[in-house]
C-alpha positions in Angstrom: 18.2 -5.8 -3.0 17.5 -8.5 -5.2 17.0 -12.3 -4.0 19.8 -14.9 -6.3 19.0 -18.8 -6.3 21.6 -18.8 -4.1 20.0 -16.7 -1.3 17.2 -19.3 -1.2 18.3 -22.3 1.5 16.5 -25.5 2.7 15.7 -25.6 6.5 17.5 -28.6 6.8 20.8 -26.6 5.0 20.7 -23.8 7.3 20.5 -25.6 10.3 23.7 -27.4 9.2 25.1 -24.4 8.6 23.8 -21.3 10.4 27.2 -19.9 12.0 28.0 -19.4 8.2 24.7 -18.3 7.2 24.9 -15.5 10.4 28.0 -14.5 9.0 26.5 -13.8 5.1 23.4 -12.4 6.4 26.0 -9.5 9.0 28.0 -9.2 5.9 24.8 -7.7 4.2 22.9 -10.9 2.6 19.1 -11.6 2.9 18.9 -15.7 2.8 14.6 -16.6 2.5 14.9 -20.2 4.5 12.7 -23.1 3.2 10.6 -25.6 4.2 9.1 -28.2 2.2 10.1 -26.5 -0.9 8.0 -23.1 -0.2 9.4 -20.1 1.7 9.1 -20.2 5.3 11.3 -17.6 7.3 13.4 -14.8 6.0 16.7 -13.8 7.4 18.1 -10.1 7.6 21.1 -8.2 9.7 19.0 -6.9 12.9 20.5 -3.6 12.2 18.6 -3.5 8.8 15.5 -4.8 10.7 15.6 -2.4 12.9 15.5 0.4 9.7 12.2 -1.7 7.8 10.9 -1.4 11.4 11.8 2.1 11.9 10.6 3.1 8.0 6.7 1.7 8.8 6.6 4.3 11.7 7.4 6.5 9.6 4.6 5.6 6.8 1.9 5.1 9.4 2.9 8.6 11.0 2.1 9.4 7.4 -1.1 8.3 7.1 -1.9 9.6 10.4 -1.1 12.8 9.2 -2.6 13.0 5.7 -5.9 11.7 7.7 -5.6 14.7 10.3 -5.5 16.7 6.9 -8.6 15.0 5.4 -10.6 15.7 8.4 -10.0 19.1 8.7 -10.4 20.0 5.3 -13.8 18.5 5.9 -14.5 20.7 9.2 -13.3 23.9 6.9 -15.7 22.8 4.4 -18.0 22.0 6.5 -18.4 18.5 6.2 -19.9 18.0 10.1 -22.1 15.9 12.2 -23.5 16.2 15.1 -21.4 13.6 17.2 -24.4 12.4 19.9 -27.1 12.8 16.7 -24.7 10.6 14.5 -24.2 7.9 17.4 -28.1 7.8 17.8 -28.7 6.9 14.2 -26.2 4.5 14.5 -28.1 2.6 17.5 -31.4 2.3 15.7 -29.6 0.8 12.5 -28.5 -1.6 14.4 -31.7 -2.0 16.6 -33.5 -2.1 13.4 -31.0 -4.9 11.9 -31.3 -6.8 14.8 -35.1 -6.8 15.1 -35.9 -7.0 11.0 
């Protein structure tokens, strides 16, 4: 949905006005409230929140799952390390930052 000039209010506007702004924004309106002349808050139905909210669990569930994927296509190929090995090198990087 695209944002018009007139879906851009001063804070000062939509204080005076917010039972009519409510009603826009439930009607299906996005209004981007601002302050000082730069965008502040943004104002959506909660219904429609709820669905952004509900889409980002859906893309992280994603990228959980394309990174499950990744990794074992790696163990199939044989892209492993040692897990206690790995650790231990990890320790005396550090040891040896720490000390150099």
């Amino acid at each position: 949905m695209a944002i018009s000039a007139s879906d851009v209010i001063p804070l000062s506007q939509a204080r005076a006005n917010l039972s009519e702004l409510a009603d826009q924004v439930k009607a299906g309106a996005e209004k981007i409230i601002t302050k000082n002349g730069e965008s502040y808050v943004a104002v959506i139905d909660a219904q429609r929140l709820d669905y952004y909210h509900q889409l980002e669990r859906e893309r992280i569930h994603l990228l959980l799952i394309d990174d499950a994927s990744k990794g074992l296509a790696d163990i199939a190929a044989g892209n492993t390390k040692d897990a206690h090995s790995t650790l231990h090198a990890i320790k005396r990087r550090r040891a040896a930052k720490v000390t150099g």
